[in-house]
C-alpha positions as CSV (number, residue, x, y, z in Angstrom):
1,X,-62.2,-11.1,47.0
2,X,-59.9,-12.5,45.0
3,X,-56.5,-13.7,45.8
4,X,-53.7,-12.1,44.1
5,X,-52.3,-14.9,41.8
6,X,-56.0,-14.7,40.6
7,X,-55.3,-11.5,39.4
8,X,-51.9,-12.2,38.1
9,X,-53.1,-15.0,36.0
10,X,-55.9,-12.9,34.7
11,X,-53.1,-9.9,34.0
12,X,-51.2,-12.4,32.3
13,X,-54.4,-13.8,30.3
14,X,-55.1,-9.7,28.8
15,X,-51.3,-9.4,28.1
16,X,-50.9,-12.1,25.8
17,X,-54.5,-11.9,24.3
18,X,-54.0,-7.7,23.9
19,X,-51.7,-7.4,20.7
20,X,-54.3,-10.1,19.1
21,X,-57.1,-7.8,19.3
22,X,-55.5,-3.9,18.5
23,X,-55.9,-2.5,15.4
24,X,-52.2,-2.1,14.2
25,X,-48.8,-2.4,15.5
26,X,-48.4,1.3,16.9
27,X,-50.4,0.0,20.0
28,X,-47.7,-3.4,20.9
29,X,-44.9,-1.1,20.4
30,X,-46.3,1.1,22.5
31,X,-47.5,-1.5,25.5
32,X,-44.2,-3.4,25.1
33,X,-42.3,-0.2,25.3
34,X,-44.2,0.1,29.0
35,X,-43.5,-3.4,29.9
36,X,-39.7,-2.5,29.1
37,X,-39.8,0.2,31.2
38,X,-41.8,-1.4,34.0
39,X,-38.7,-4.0,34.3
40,X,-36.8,-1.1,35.1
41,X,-39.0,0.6,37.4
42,X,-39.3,-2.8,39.2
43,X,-35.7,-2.7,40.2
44,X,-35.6,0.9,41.3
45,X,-39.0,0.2,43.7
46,X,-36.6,-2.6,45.2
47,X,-34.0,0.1,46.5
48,X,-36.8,3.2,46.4
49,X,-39.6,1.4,48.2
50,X,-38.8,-1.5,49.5
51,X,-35.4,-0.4,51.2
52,X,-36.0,3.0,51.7
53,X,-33.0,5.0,49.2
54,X,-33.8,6.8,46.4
55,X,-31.9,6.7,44.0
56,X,-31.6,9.6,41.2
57,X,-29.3,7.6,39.2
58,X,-31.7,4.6,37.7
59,X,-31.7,5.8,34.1
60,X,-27.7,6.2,34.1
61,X,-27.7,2.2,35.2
62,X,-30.1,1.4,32.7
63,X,-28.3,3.4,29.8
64,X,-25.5,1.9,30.8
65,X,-27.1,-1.6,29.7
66,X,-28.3,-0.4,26.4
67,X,-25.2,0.9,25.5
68,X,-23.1,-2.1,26.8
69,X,-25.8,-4.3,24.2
70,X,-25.6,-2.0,21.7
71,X,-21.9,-1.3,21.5
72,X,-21.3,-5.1,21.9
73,X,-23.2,-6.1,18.9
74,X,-22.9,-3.2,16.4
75,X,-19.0,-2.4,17.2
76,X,-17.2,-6.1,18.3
77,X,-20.2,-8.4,16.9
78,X,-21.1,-10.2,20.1
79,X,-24.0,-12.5,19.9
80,X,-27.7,-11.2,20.6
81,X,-28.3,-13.2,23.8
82,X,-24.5,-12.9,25.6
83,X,-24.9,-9.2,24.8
84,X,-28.1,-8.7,26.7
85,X,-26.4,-11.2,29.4
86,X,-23.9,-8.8,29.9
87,X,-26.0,-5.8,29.8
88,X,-27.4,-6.7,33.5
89,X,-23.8,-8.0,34.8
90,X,-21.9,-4.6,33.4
91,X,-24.5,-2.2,34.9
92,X,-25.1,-4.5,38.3
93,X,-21.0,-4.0,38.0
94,X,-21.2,-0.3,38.6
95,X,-24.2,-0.2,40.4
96,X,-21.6,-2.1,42.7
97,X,-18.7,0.6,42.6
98,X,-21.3,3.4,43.1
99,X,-23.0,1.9,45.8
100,X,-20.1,1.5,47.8
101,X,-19.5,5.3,47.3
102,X,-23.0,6.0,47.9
103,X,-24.5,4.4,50.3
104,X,-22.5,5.2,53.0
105,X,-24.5,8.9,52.9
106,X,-28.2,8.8,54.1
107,X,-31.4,10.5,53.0
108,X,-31.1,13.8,50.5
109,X,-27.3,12.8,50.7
110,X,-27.4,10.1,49.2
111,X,-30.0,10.7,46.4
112,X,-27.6,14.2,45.6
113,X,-24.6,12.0,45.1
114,X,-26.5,9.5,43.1
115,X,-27.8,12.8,40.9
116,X,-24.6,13.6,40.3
117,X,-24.1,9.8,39.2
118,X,-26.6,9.9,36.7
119,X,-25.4,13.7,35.6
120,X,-21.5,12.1,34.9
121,X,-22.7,8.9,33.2
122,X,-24.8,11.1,31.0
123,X,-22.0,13.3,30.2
124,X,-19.4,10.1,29.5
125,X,-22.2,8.7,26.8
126,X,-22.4,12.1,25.0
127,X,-18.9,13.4,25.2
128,X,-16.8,9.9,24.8
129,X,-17.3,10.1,20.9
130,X,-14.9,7.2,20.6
131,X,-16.5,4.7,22.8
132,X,-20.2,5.2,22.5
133,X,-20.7,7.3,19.3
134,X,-21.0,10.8,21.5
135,X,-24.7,12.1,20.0
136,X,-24.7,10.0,17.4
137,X,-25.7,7.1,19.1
138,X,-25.4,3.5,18.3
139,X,-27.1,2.7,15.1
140,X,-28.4,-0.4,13.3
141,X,-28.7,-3.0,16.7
142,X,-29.7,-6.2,15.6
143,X,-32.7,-7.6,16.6
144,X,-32.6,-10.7,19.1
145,X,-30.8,-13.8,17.7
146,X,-33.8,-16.7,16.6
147,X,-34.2,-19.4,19.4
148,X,-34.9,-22.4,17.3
149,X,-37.9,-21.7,15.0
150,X,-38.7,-18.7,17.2
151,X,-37.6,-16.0,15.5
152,X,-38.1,-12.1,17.0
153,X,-38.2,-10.2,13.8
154,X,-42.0,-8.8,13.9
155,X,-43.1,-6.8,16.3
156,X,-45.5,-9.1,17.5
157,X,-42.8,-11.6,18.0
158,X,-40.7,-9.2,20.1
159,X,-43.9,-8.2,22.2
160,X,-44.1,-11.4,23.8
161,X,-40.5,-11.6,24.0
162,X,-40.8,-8.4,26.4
163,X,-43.7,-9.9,28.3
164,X,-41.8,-12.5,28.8
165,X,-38.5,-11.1,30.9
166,X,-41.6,-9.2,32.7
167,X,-43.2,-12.1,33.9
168,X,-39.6,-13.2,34.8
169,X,-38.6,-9.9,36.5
170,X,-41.7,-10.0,38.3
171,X,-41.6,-13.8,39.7
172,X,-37.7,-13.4,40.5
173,X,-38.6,-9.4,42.5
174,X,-41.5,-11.4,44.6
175,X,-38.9,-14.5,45.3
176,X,-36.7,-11.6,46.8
177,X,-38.7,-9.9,48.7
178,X,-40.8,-12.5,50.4
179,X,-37.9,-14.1,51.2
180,X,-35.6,-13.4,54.7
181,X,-33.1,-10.8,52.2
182,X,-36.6,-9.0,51.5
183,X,-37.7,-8.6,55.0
184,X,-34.0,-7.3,55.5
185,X,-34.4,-4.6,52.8
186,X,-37.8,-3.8,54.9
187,X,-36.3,-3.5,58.0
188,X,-33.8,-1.0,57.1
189,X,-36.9,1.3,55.5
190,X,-38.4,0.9,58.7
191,X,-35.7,2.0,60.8
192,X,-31.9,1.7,60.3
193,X,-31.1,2.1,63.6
194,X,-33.5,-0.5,64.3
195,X,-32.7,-2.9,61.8
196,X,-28.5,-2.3,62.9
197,X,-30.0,-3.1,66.6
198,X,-31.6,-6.8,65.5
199,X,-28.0,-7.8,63.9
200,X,-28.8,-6.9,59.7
201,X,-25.4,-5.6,58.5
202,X,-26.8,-2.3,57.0
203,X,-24.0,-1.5,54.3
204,X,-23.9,-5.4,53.0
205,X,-27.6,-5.2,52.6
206,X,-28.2,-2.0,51.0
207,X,-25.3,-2.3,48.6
208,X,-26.7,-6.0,47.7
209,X,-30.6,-3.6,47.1
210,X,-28.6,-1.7,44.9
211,X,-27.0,-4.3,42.8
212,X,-29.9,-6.1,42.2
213,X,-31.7,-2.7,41.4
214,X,-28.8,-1.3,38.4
215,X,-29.1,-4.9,37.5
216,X,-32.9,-4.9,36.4
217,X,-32.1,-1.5,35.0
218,X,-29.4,-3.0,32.7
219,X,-31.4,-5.8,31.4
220,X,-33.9,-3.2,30.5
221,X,-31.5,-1.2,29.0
222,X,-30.8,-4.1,26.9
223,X,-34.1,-4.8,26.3
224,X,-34.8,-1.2,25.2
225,X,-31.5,-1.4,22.6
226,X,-32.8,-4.2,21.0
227,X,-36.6,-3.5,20.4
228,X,-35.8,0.3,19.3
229,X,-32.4,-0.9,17.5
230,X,-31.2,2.8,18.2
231,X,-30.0,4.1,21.2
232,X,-28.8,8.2,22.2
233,X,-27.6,10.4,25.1
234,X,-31.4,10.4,26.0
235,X,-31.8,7.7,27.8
236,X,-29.4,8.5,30.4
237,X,-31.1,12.0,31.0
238,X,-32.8,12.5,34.7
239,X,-36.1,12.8,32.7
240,X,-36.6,8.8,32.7
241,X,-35.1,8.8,36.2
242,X,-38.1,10.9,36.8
243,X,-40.4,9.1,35.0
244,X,-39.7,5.9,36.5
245,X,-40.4,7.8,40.4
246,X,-43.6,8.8,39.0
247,X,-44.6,5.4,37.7
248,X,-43.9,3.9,41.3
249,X,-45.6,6.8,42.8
250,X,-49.0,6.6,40.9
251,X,-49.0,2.3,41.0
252,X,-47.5,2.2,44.5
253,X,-44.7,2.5,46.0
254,X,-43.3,-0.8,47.9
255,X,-45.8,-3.1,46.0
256,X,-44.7,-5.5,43.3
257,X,-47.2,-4.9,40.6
258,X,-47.6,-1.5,41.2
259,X,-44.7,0.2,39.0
260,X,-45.9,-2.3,36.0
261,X,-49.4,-0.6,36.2
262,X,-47.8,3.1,36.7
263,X,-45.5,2.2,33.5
264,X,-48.5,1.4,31.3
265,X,-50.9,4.0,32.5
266,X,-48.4,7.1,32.3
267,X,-46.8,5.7,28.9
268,X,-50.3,5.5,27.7
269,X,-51.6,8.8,28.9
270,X,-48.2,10.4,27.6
271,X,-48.7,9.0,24.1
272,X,-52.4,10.5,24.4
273,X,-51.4,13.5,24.9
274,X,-48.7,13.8,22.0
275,X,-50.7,15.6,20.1
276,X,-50.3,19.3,22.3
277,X,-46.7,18.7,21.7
278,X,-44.7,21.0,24.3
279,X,-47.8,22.1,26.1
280,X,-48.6,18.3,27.1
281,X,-46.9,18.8,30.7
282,X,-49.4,21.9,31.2
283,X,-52.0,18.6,31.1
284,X,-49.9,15.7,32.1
285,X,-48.6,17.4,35.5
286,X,-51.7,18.6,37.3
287,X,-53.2,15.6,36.9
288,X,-50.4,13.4,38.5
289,X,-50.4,15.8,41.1
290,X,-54.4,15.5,41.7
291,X,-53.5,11.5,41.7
292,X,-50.9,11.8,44.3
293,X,-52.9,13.6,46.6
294,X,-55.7,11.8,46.5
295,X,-54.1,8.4,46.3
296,X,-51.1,9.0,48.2
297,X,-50.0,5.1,48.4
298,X,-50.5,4.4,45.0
299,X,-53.6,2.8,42.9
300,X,-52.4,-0.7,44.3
301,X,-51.4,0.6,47.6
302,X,-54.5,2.2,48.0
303,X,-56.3,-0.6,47.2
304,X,-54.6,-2.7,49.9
305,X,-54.9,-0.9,52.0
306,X,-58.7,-0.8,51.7
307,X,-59.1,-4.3,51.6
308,X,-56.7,-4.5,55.1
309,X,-59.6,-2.0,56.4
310,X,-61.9,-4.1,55.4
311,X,-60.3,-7.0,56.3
312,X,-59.5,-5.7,59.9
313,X,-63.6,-4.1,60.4
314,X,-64.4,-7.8,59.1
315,X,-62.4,-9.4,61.8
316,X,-63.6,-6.8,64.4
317,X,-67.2,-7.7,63.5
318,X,-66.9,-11.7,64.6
319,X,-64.9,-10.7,67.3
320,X,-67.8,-9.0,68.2
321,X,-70.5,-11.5,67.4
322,X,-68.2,-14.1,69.1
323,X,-67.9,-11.9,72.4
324,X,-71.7,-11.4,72.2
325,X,-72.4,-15.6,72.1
326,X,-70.3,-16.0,74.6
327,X,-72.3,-13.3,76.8
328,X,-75.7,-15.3,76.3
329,X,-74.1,-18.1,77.2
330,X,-72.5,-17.4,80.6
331,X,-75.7,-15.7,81.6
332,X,-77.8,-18.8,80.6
333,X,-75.0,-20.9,82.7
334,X,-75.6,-18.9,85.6
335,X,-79.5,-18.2,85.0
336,X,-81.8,-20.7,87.9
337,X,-83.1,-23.8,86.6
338,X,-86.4,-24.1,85.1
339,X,-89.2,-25.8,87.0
């Protein structure tokens, strides 16, 4: 079985080797269109399934990035890199004042309120014509600044840009919750009552899962403004809110590389069937509903926890053997000497 930085490293190898071996460059704006996306469904499997609150708001936060990049650059000419710098900071800032609001509810409460959240910054991006260009949008975002030599003007280039704030995103997410804040955010998924009894201050923590969550959601907001150098209304709607549940729900919900491999699956079986146009859904839906029934924890959660059942049967099997062994030999101890 192999372990899973095996696995990583071999995900990594196929990520940078794939835009060397597609046809054309539909296919790497498509995969790093995912991988933007999967940054942004990392952070909301932080608050969703790691710490137990779902929140309905998650494109709002991420919009809220893109905007902040986009209106930064095209309006007031803010360099590339402190634009996208802010972009985390302003939406982690909100996530802040919303959290304090919101998290004080519990269960369907709290994911209403943060519905409505999503619903008003939706309606502020469309309707405040002065600030953020109403339906217009925000045309004509620069691409990302050169570092160096580097320069991000091809596609290719801005591929392995992408891959490379999701290999970051996904290092940082697995520092957090292996570490004594992430067994915090557990604890309160568990059982809030529980994790209140064993001392964890419940509103610090969950408001400190939230920031961290809008704040992945405005870097890939960010992200997203400078690779399509367009942004609209759009990306606020509760659609990508949506979206981003299911892509947790069909990789696994509470497992780190789970929403990157539900952001590339459904964004590549949603390009595939582009073609029926409006009647896609009559396609796309069954068949994520056949998926979650039948793997109700997720592609990676379900293989997880096969390999704990098989890990577990192992263990039960030489605890068997062993038991057995020792059997034999107490009756040999106590059988009579041989003449």
């Amino acid at each position: 079985m192999l372990s899973p930085r095996v696995i990583a490293l071999v995900g990594l190898a196929l990520a940078i080797v794939y835009p060397l071996v597609v046809p054309n460059d539909y296919f790497i704006y498509v995969m790093a269109l995912a991988f933007i996306f999967a940054i942004a469904t990392i952070g909301l499997n932080l608050i969703l399934g790691y710490t137990g609150q779902l929140n309905l708001a998650h494109a709002g936060f991420m919009a809220i990035g893109a905007y902040t990049l986009g209106l930064l650059t095209v309006d007031y000419g803010v360099p590339f890199w402190l634009a996208l710098f802010l972009s985390g900071i302003v939406a982690a800032a909100f996530g802040f004042l919303a959290g304090l609001v919101s998290l004080r509810l519990r269960a369907d409460y709290f994911a209403i309120f943060t519905l409505c959240v999503g619903l008003i910054i939706w309606l502020v991006i469309e309707k405040w014509d002065a600030l953020t260009h109403g339906v217009v949008g925000v045309i004509g975002i620069p691409a990302p600044s050169p570092i160096g030599p580097i320069r991000f003007d091809t596609p290719l280039a801005n591929y392995y840009l992408v891959l490379a704030f999701l290999v970051l995103a996904l290092f940082v997410m697995d520092r957090i919750v292996h570490s004594l804040l992430g067994r915090a955010f557990v604890a309160i998924r568990n059982g809030e009552g529980l994790a209140e009894a064993l001392g964890i201050p419940l509103m610090r923590t969950k408001v400190t899962s939230f920031v961290i969550s809008t704040a992945y959601a405005g870097y890939a907001g960010g992200l997203y403004a400078g690779f399509v150098r367009f942004i609209g209304p759009q990306i606020a709607s509760e659609a990508n809110a949506f979206d981003m549940i299911a892509f947790i729900l069909v990789g696994g919900l509470g497992t780190l590389s789970g929403p990157v491999l539900g952001a590339i699956a459904l964004t590549w079986a949603t390009q595939s069937l582009q073609f029926l146009q409006d009647y896609r859904l009559l396609v796309f839906g069954p068949l994520l509903i056949v998926l979650v029934m039948f793997l109700p924890k997720g592609i990676i959660g379900t293989l997880k926890a096969r390999q704990a059942r098989q890990a577990a049967a192992h263990a039960a099997a030489e605890r068997a053997a062993l038991g057995k062994v020792e059997t034999r030999s107490h009756e040999t101890d106590r059988s009579p000497a041989h003449a």
